[in-house]
C-alpha positions, 0 to 999 in steps of 0.5 A: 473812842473809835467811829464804829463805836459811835455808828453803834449807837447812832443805829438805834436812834435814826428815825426816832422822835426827840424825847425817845431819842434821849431817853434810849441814849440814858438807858444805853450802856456804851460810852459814846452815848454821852457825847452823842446826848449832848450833840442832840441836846444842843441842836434841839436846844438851837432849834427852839430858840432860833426857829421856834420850834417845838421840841416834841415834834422834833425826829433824828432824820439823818446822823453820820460819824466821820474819822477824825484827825488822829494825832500820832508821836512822831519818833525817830526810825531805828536806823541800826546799830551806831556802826564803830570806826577806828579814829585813827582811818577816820581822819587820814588825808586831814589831821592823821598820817600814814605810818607807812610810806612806799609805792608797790604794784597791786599785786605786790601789796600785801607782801609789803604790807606783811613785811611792815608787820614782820618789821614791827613785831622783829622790833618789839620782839627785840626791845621787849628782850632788852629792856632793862625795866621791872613794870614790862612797859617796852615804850614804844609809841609808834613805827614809821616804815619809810621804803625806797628803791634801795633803802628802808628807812624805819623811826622808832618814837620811844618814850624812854629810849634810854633804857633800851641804848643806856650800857650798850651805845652799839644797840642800835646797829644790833637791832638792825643786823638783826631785822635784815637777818629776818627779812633777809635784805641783801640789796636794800639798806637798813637805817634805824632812829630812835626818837624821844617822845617828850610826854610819854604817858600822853600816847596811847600805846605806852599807856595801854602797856602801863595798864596791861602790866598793872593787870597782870601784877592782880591789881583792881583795874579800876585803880590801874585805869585811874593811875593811867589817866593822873599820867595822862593829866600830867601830859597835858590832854584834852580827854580821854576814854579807857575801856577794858573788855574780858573775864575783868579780876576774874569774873566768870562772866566777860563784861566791858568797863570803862571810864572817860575824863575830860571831851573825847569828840570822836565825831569831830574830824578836826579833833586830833585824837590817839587811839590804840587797842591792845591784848593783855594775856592774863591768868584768867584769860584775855582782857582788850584794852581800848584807850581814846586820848584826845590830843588837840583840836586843829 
């Protein structure tokens, strides 16, 4: 009930006589007639037995309504939308390297920049090619670019390296001749390694690979993403969260699934956590697969 309201009320009953003063206040059809009725009541009652007056020469002379405290919930203010970074930019200089290491001028940055990707997809390019597996699964986890004056030196960690060497031990130098004849590399020479990675299925990237070849064979991706977290399991991590984005079995309608098991704290800095995006060309479009791995907690 606002003061308005009862200022109303008080309007009708200022300068009258006490005994006229309740009956308007019974007869009246608005709300704050009842608790001004007791207000008055209560004085009168106070003046009788305290002063010994009569109430039948009692006249409301002055009657004010103030604001009260008004008691409001306090609710958070809408900041915006929660603003998505990538994990891995995230925690450089603290837990996370770079995968690239080499000095360049400013103005000769984005050509160094171009020529690592150009490294990378000539890689991938030629293990996809050569690789003697069904499931399309290439196995590589990542690719550090080291550069100096006059040396590239480039680690591929693979998950099954074996099944890109195994038959033909020379492989590696053909890969190298075949990197130096795209980016034409006269001066500079050319080192390639192979890692292993002992859990494979423990990093992203070769999982998202294991997931986009499941989706392209029309399996339920539901049953894609449960089979890639009981390789996860068997890797021994923390948690870890997939989401897959797009026209999802062939639905008209795009949508985003996803499914987490176990703690993916991405707010944590010192949580060392893996991530990867990947794109899966289907017969029905294409799906983005996100893949959060938490590894360990420095």
């Amino acid at each position: 009930m606002s003061a308005h309201k009862a200022r109303r009320v008080l309007d009708q009953i200022r300068g009258r006589s006490y005994q006229e003063t309740l009956m308007i206040l019974e007869l009246m059809p608005y709300r704050a007639c009842y608790p001004i009725f007791k207000v008055i009541y209560s004085a009168a009652a106070n003046a009788k037995h305290n002063m010994g007056l009569n109430e039948e020469y009692l006249v409301i002379i002055k009657a004010t309504v103030d604001e009260g405290t008004t008691v409001k919930k306090l609710k958070p203010r809408a900041r915006g939308m929660g603003q998505k970074i990538n994990p891995l930019g995230f925690r450089l200089g603290t837990i996370q390297g770079h995968h690239s290491l080499w000095f360049a001028q400013p103005k000769n940055y984005s050509k160094g920049l171009q020529e690592d990707q150009k490294i990378r997809e000539c890689i991938k390019n030629y293990v996809q090619k050569n690789m003697r597996i069904s499931s399309g699964v290439e196995g590589i986890a990542r690719i550090e670019i080291q550069k100096r004056i006059d040396l590239i030196q480039i680690i591929i960690h693979m998950g099954f390296p074996k099944l890109l060497v195994e038959g033909k031990p020379r492989r590696i130098e053909e890969l190298q001749m075949n990197v130096q004849k795209e980016l034409n590399y006269v001066n500079r020479k050319l080192n390639i390694t192979i890692t292993r990675i002992t859990k494979p299925y423990g990093h992203p990237n070769i999982l998202a690979e294991f997931i986009a070849g499941q989706l392209r064979n029309r399996v339920s991706f539901r049953k894609a993403i449960k089979k890639a977290i009981e390789l996860t399991e068997q890797a021994d991590t923390k948690g870890i969260q997939v989401q897959i984005a797009g026209r999802i079995d062939g639905k008209e309608i795009a949508r985003v699934e996803w499914i987490r098991e176990g703690r993916v704290p991405l707010q944590t800095i010192r949580a060392k956590i893996d991530y990867c995006s990947y794109r899966v060309r289907t017969i029905y479009g294409v799906l983005g697969i996100k893949i959060w791995i938490f590894v360990d907690e420095e």
